[in-house]
N, C-alpha and C positions, 0 to 999 in steps of 0.2 A: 456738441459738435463744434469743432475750430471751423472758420470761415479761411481756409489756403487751397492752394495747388499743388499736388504731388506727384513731379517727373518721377520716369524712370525707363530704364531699358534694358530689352534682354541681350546680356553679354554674349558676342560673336555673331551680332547679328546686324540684320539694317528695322531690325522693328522698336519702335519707342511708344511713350503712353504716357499719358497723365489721367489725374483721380483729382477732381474739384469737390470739396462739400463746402456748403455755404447754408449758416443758419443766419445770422444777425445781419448781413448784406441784405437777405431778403426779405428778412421781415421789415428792415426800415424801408424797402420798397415798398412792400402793403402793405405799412402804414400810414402813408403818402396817397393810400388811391382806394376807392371801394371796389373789387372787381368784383364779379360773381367765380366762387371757387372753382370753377371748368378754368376761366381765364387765368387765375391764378397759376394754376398748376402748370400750364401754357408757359406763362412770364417767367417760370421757375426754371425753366426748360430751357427758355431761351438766353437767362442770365446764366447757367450752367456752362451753354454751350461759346458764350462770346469770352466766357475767361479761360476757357480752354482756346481756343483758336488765337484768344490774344498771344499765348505764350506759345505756342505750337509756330505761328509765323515771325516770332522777335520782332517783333514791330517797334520802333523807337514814336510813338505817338498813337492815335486814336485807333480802334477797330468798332466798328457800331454794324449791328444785324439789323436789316427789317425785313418783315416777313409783311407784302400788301398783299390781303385778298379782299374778292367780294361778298366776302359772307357776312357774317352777324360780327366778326370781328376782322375790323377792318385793318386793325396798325397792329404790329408787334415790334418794337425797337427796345435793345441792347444794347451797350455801349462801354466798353472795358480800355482802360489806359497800363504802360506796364507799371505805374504806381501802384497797381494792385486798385485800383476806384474802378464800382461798376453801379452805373444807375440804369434803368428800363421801366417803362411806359407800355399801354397797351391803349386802342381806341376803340368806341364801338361804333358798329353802324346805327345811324339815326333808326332810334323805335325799334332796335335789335331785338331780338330774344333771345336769349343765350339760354340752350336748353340744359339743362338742370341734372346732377349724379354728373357721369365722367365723359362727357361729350369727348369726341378724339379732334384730332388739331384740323383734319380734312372736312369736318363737317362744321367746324367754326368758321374757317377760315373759305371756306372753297378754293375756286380758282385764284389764283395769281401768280404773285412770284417770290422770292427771295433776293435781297440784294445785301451783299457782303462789300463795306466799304475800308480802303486801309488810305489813313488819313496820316502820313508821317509829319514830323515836326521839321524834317528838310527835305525835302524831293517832292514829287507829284503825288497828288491823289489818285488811287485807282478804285474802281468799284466793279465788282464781280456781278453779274444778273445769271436768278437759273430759275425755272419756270417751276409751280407746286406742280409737282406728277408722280408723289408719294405719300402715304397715310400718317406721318409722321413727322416732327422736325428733321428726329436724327438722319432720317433716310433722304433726306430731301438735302442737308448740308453735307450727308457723304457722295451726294449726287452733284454738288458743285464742286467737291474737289477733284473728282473724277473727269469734270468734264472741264475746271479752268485751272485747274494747279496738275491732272494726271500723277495725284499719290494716291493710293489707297490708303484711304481712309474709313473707320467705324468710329461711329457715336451711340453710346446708350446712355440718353436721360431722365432724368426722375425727378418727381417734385411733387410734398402734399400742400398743406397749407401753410405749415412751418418752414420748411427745409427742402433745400435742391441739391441736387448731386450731377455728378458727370463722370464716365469717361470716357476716354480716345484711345484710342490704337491707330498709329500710321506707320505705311513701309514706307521706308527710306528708297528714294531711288538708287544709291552709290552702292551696288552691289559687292564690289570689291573685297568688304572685311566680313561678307556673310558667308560662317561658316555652318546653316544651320538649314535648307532648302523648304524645309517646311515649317519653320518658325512662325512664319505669319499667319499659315490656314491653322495652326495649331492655338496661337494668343488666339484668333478671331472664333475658336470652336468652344475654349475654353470661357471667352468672356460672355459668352451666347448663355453662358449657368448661373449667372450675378442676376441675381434678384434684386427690387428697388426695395428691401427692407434692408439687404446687405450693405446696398449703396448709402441710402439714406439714414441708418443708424452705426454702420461699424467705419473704426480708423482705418486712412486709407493703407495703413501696412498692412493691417489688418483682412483688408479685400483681399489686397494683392498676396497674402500668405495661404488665402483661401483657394484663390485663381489657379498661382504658379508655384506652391509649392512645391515641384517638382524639376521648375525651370533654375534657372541664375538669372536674377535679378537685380539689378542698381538699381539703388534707387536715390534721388539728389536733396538736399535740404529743403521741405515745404516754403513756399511761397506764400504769404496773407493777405488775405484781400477783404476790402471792408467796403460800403456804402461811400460816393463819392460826388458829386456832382461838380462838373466842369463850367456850370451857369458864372456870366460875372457881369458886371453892368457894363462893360464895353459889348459882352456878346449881345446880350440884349438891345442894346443901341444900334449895334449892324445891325440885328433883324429888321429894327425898326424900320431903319431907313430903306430896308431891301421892297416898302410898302411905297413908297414911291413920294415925292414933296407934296403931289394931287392931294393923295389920301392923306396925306399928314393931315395937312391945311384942313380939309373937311371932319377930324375927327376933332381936331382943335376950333373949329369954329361951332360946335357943339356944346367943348366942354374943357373947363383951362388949365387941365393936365392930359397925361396919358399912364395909366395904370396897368401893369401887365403883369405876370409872372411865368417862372421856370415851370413847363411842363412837368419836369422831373423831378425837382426837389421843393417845387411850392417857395421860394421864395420870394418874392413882392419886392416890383420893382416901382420909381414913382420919378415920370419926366416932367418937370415943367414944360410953362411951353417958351420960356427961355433955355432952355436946355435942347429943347427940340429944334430951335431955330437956329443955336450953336452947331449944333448936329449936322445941318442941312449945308452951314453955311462951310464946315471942314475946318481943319486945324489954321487954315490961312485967310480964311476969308471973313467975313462981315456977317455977322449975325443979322438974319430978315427978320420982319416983325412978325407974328402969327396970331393970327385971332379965330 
């Protein structure tokens, strides 16, 4: 299985779609983290669905998914840049159990919510909230476009231990060049017969000759997408300081560094506590002493 994105759209229409498989992205994610395999397949789901949305919105900068509930799994975070880089994280609840065979994402997760962030490299941040009030991811992110973008949107994703898959189908709102009235309950009836061994084992033309045989389809040159992490030691340095000078000082009068690393990609990072007093004091000012 190649790790890309595969547009495409039905000709005379306003319906478009993409096919994400990803084998090697994910596994350098688990192998970065021990989940138990319910969560896994989870994480697989949710990196599916952030590099599908990444490209669906043209985002010139970050899109990150979190899904917070109160269940046994507390975090789910994704995060896709249009580089094609996707790294994701999961947390658990302290003394969790995460029960065991194919637990579904509503009984992991419980209540909470979803929040869909788009993080561009010029303009304002925005971030999306939509409450879990579906047994599923996919149902639960066609439930935020629905209610804060108004496109119809479908998701069906898959993920075992190895590999994840996606795809999407959305109408276009610009009615204008649609020649085709039932084009869309038609893709969405059709794609309701994709099986997750279809998704997960066959090439995305592959699906789609399977699907839409029938239809006229474009389709546009795969997109690659690989394991990424956006950590760097200035990011890390802002976190730091977002801990306040208080707590600096008291972690340093402990101990005469400060040792942290990337959530996501395990990197190791290592402050002095000359470096943390540089920090504190900002590009202009006077380094304090720190003990």
């Amino acid at each position: 299985m190649t790790d890309q994105i595969q547009r495409f759209l039905f000709e005379r229409t306003n319906v478009r779609g993409e096919i994400v498989t990803l084998e090697r992205a994910f596994g350098e994610v688990l192998e970065r983290h021990e989940y138990p395999p319910a969560v896994n397949r989870l994480l697989g789901e949710l990196l599916a669905a952030v590099a599908l949305l990444t490209d669906t919105v043209k985002l010139d900068g970050t899109l990150s998914i979190e899904v917070r509930g109160q269940g046994a799994l507390s975090l789910l975070m994704a995060e896709s840049n249009p580089g094609g880089e996707l790294r994701a994280i999961a947390r658990l609840a302290e003394e969790a159990a995460i029960p065991e065979g194919r637990a579904g994402f509503r009984e992991l997760v419980g209540e909470g919510q979803i929040m869909i962030t788009l993080d561009p490299t010029d303009g304002q941040r925005y971030q999306g909230i939509v409450a879990l009030e579906h047994d599923s991811l996919s149902a639960c992110l066609a439930a935020y476009f629905a209610q804060s973008e108004q496109l119809p949107t479908r998701l069906w994703l898959v993920a075992d231990e190895q590999r994840a898959a996606g795809l999407l189908l959305q109408r276009l709102p610009d009615d204008s060049q649609n020649q085709d009235a039932d084009a869309w309950e038609r893709a969405v009836v059709l794609a309701e017969t994709v099986t997750a061994e279809e998704l997960l084992g066959l090439d995305p033309l592959e699906v789609l000759r399977r699907l839409y045989h029938e239809e006229t389809v474009r389709v546009f040159d795969p997109k690659a997408l690989r394991f990424g992490c956006t950590c760097s030691r200035e990011r890390i340095a802002s976190a730091l300081l977002t801990l306040g000078e208080q707590e600096l000082q008291e972690i340093l009068a402990e101990q005469d560094s400060i040792d942290t690393q990337c959530h996501f990609c395990h990197t190791r990072y290592h402050f002095s506590s000359h470096e943390v007093a540089a920090m504190l004091a900002g590009p202009s000012g006077t380094p304090q002493t720190l003990h």
